[in-house]
C-alpha positions in Angstrom: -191.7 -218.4 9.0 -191.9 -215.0 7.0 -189.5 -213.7 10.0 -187.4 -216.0 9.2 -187.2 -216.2 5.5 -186.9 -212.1 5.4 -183.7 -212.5 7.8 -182.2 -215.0 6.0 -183.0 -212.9 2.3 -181.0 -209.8 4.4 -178.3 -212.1 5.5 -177.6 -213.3 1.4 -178.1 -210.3 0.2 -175.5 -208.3 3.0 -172.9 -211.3 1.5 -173.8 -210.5 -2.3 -173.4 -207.1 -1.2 -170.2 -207.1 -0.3 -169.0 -209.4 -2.8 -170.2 -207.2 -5.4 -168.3 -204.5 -4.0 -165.4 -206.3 -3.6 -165.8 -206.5 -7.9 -166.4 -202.5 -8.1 -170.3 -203.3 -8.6 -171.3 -201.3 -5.9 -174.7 -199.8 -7.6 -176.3 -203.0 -8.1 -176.5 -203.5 -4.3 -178.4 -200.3 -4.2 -180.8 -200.8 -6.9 -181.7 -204.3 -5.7 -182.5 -202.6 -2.1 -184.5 -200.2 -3.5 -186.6 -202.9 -5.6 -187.0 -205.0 -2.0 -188.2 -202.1 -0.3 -190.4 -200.9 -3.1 -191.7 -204.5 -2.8 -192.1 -204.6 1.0 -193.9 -200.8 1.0 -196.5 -202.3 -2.0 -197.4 -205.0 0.1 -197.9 -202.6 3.3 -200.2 -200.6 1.1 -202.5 -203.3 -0.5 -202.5 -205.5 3.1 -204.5 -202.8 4.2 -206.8 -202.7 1.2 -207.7 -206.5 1.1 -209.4 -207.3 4.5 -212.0 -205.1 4.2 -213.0 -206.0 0.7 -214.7 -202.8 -0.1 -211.2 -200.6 -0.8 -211.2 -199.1 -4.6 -215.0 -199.9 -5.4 -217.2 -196.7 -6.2 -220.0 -196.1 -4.2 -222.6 -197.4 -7.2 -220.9 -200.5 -6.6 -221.1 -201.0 -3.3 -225.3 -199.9 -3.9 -225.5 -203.0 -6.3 -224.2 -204.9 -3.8 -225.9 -204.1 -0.9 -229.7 -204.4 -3.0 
């Protein structure tokens, strides 16, 4: 479903696209795809962080936890 919703969010956004440069807005394309991938490159980074449960605690944490 994610597949699917990300296609369909390229798809709109290649038509807004080209609308907007049909209006001489051409940067605003560009700073939306930046944002997306900014987005999409945050997510990579903190997917790997979550399963493991232990990513960005000290080690005097991970003691008090462990005791």
């Amino acid at each position: 479903m994610k597949q699917i919703k990300s296609y369909f969010l390229l798809m709109a956004g290649t038509v807004i696209s080209i609308w907007l440069y049909d209006r001489y807005l051409g940067s605003i394309p560009f700073i939306l795809f930046s944002l997306y991938l900014f987005y999409k490159a945050y997510t990579e980074i903190n997917k790997e962080r979550m399963p493991g449960g232990t990513a960005g605690k000290g080690a005097s944490e991970e003691k008090v936890n462990e005791s």
